[in-house]
C-alpha positions as CSV (number, residue, x, y, z in Angstrom):
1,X,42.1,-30.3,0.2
2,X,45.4,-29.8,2.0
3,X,47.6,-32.7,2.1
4,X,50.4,-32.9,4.5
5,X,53.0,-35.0,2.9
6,X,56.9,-36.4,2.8
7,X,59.3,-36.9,-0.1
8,X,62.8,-38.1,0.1
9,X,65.1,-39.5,-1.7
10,X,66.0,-43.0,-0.7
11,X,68.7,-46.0,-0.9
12,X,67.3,-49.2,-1.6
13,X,68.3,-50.1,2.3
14,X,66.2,-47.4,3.4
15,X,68.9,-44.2,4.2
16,X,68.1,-40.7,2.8
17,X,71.6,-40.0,4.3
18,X,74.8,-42.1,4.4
19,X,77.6,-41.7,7.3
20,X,78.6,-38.4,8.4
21,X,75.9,-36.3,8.2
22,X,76.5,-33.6,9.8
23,X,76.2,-29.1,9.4
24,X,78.2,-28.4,5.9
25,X,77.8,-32.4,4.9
26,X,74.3,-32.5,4.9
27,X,74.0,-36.2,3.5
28,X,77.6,-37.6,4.3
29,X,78.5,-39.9,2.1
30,X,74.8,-40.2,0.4
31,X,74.7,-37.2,-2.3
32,X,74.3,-40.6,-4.6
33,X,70.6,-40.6,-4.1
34,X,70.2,-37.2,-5.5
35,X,71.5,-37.8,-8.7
36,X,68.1,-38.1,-10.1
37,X,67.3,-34.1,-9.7
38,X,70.0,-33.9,-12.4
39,X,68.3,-36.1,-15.0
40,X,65.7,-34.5,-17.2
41,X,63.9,-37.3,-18.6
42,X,60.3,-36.7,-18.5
43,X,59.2,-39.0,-15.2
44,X,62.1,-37.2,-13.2
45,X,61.3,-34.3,-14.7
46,X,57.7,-34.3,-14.3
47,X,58.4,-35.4,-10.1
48,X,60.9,-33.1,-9.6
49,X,58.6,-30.2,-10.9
50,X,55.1,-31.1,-9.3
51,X,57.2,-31.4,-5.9
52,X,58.9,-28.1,-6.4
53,X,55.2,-26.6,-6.4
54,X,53.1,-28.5,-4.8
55,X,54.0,-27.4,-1.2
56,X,53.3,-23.9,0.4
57,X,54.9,-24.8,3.7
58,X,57.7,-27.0,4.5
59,X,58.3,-28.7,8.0
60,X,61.8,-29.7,9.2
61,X,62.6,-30.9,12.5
62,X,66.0,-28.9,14.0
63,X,68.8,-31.6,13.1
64,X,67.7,-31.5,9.4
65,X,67.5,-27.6,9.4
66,X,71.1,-27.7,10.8
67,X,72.6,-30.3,8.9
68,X,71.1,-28.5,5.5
69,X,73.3,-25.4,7.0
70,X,69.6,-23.7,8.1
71,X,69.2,-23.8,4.1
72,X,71.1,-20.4,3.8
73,X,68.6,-18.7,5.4
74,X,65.6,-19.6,3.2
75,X,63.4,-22.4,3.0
76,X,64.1,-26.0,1.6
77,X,62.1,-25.1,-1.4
78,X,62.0,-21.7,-3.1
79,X,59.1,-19.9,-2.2
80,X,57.7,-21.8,0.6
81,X,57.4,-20.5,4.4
82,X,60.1,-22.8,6.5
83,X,59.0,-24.3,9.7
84,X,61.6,-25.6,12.3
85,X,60.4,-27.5,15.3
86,X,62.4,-27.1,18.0
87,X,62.9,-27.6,21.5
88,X,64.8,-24.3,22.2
89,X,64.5,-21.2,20.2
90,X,66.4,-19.8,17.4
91,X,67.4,-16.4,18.3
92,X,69.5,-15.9,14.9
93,X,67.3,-18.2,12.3
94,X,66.5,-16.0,9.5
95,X,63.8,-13.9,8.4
96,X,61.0,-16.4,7.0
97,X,61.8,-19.5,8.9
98,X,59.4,-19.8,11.7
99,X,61.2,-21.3,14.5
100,X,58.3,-23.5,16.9
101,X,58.9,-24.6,20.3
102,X,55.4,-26.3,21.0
103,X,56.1,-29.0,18.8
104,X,55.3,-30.6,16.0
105,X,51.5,-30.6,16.2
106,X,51.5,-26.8,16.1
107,X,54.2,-26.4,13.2
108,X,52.0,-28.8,11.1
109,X,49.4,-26.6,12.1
110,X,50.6,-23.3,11.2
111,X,52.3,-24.9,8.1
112,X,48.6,-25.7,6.8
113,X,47.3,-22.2,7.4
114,X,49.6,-20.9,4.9
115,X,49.3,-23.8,2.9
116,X,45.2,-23.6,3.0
117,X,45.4,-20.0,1.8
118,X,47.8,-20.5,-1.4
119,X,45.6,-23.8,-1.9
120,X,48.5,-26.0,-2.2
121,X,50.3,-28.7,0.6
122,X,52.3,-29.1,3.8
123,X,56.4,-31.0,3.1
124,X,57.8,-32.9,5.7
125,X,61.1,-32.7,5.2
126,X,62.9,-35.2,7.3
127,X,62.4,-38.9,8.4
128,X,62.6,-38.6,11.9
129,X,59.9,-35.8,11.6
130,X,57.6,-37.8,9.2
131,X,58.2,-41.0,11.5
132,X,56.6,-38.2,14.1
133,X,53.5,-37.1,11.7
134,X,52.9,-40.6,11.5
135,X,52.6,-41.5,15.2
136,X,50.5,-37.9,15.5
137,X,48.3,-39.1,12.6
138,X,49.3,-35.9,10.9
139,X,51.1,-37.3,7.9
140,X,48.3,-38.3,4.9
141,X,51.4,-39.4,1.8
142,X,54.6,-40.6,1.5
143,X,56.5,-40.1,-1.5
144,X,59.9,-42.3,-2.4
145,X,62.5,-41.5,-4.7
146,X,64.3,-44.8,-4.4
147,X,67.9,-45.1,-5.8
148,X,69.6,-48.5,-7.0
149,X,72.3,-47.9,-4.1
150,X,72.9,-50.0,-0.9
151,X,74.4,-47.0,1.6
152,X,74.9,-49.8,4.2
153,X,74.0,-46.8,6.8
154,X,73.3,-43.2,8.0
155,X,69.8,-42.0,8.7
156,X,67.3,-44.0,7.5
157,X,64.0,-42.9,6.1
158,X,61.9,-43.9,9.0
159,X,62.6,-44.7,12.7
160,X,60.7,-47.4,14.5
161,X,56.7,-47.2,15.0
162,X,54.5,-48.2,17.6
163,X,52.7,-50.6,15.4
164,X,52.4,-51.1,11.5
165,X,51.2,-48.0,9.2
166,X,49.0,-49.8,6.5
167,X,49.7,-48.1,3.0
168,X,48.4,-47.8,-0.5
169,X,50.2,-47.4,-3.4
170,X,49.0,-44.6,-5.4
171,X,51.7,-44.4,-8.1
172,X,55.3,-45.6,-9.5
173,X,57.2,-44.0,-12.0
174,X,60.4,-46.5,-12.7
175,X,62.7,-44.0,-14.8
176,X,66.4,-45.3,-15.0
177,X,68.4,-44.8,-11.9
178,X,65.4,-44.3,-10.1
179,X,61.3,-45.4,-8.9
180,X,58.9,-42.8,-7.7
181,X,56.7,-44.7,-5.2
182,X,54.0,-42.5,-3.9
183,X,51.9,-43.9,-0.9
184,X,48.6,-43.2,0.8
185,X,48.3,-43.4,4.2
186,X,45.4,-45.7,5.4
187,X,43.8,-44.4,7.9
């Protein structure tokens, strides 16, 4: 069964940004939280490698796809299909990134077709996108990788909701510097 899914890095505060995030400095000052992807211990390791192929299609709203620096022309994660939902087109987005202009429900769609064929799941790679899925009751998982670090500010993980989103914790995975929260939306 096709999941469709999020995954970010996150301060303790909530941010999977700090302040300045902008085209050529993606995070700001948050590159912090990242540090993880660097360690090989074995829960890192073991995330960092099931999320790396786990997902067939990637969905990223356009602020994140410009503030990544349109991921050099390929996807967030190598060898996935790159959806960018967008209110205008992208007349010079590259080869392999579908740009969608009918929003959100119909890049989730899309994304699943591919991800249905390969047999694998749907990334949403930005908060403001996954706050989105939720409202759409499109998103079915959350995954957290949530760094010891108080940002104090930037983008936080998700932006306000209409009403609580009841969760269940699937999984942790404490590794130092580091906890790998995975969540089950209840629906």
């Amino acid at each position: 069964m096709t999941l469709v899914y999020t995954h970010l890095s996150a301060s303790v505060d909530g941010y999977v940004s700090g302040r300045g995030a902008r085209a050529g400095l993606g995070l700001g000052n948050g590159f912090r939280i990242f540090d993880w992807l660097s360690d090989h211990s074995s829960a890192n390791r073991a995330v960092k490698e099931y999320g790396g192929s786990r997902a067939a299609a990637v969905v990223a709203g356009r602020n994140t796809y410009e503030h990544a620096d349109r991921w050099g022309g390929n996807s967030m994660d190598a060898g996935t299909r790159l959806f960018v939902v967008s209110r205008d087109p992208i007349p010079d987005a590259a080869e392999g990134q579908t740009i969608v202009t009918d929003g959100l429900e119909s890049a989730v769609r899309q994304a699943r077709e591919v991800a249905e064929a390969a047999g694998k799941d749907v990334k949403i790679a930005a908060g403001a996108t996954a706050t989105e899925a939720i409202r759409l009751g499109l998103l079915d998982e959350i995954l957290i990788s949530q760094v010891p670090v108080l940002l104090g500010g930037g983008h936080p993980f998700f932006r306000e909701l209409p009403e609580a989103v009841e969760l269940e914790c699937t999984s942790v995975a404490v590794n130092q510097g580091v906890t790998h929260l995975t969540y089950r939306i209840v629906k």
